[in-house]
N, C-alpha and C positions, 0 to 999 in steps of 0.2 A: 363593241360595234353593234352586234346585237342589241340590247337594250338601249342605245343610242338611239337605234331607229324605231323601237317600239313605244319612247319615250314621245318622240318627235312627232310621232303616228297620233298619239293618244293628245298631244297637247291641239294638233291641227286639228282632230275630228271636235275636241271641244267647244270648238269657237262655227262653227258649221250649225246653221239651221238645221232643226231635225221635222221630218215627216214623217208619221205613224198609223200604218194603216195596217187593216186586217183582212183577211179571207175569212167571210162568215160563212160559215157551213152549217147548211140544213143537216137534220135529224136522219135526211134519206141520201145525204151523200153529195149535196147541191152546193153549189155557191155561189156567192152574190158578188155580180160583173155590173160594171157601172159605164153610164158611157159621159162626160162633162156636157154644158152645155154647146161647147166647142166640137164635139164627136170626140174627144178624145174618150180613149179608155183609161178608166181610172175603177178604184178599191174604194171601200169605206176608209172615213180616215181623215186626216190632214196637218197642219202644223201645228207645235206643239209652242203654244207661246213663253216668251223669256217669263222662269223663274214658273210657270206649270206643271203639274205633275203628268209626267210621261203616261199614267196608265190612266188619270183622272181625264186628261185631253182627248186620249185614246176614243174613248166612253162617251167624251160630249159630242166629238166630231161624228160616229157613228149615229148617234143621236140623231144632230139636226140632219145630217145626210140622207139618211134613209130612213128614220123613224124607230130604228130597232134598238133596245137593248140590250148591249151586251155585256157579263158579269165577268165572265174570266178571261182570258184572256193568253198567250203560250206564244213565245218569240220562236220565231220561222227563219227570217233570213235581213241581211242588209249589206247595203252599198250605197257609194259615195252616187248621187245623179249629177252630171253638168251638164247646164245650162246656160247658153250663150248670156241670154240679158238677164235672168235673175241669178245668176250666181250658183254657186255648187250648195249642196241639201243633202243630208243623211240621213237616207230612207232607212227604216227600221218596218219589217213586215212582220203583223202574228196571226195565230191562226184561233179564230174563235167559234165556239160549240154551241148551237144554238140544239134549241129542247123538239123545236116540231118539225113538222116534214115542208117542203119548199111552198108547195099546194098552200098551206095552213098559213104562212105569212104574210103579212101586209104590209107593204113595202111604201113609204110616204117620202116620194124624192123630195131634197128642196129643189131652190130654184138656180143651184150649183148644177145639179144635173137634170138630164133631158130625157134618161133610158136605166132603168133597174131590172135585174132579172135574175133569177138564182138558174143556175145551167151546171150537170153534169160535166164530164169532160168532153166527151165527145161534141155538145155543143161551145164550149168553151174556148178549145182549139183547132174550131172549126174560125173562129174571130183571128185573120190574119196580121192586127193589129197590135197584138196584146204586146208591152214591153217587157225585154228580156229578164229584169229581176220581178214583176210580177209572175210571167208565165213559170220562174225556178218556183217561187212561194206556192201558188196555183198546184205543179207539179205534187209537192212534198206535202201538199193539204191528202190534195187527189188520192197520194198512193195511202196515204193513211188510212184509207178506205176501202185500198185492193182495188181500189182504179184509177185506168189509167189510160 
């Protein structure tokens, strides 16, 4: 029964849009909060198109996003998202190590979003907004750091 359903698991999430985003974290313990053009709160990041490479997309969508490079990369967390009109997407979060301090970066939105900003925790979940599988990501970035 067991692997009946872990079978059944794995053949459903195959067929699921994936979405790939990361927590880039400053050198001094910061990270990069985004808000869409909509207000929404959103990561670097975005969809990973058919027959792309999961960490090659990763990379490009940070890119145009916000202008940053980023190299490595380290899986955090994921879950299924549903959505009334586009359909269900399988968010995949990581966590990525940038080399300088928040101050030091330059941040180049596109015209996807309206507001970029690297923020501690304390200004991070001061944002009553943030969604629950970002804010777990967010969390497990933060404690890496001894805060929280």
């Amino acid at each position: 029964m067991y692997w009946e359903q872990v079978k059944s698991t794995r053949e459903a999430l195959e067929d699921l849009p994936i979405s790939a985003k990361v927590v880039l974290m400053s050198a001094d313990g910061k990270a990069l909060l985004m808000r869409k053009s909509s207000g929404i709160f959103d990561l670097p990041g975005g969809k990973v198109e058919s027959g792309e490479d999961l960490f090659g997309a990763l990379k490009r969508e940070v890119k145009e996003e916000s202008g940053i490079k980023v190299k490595k990369v380290e899986f955090i967390s994921s879950w299924v998202k549903h959505h009334p009109t586009l359909g269900d997407r399988l968010m995949l979060v990581f966590h990525g190590q940038l080399k300088k301090d928040a101050a030091d970066i330059i941040v180049q939105l596109s015209d996807e979003h309206k507001w970029g900003e690297f923020k501690g925790p304390k200004g991070t979940f001061k944002l009553k907004d943030i969604p629950p599988g970002y804010a777990n990501a967010l969390h497990i970035c933060f404690a890496r750091y001894g805060m929280q």
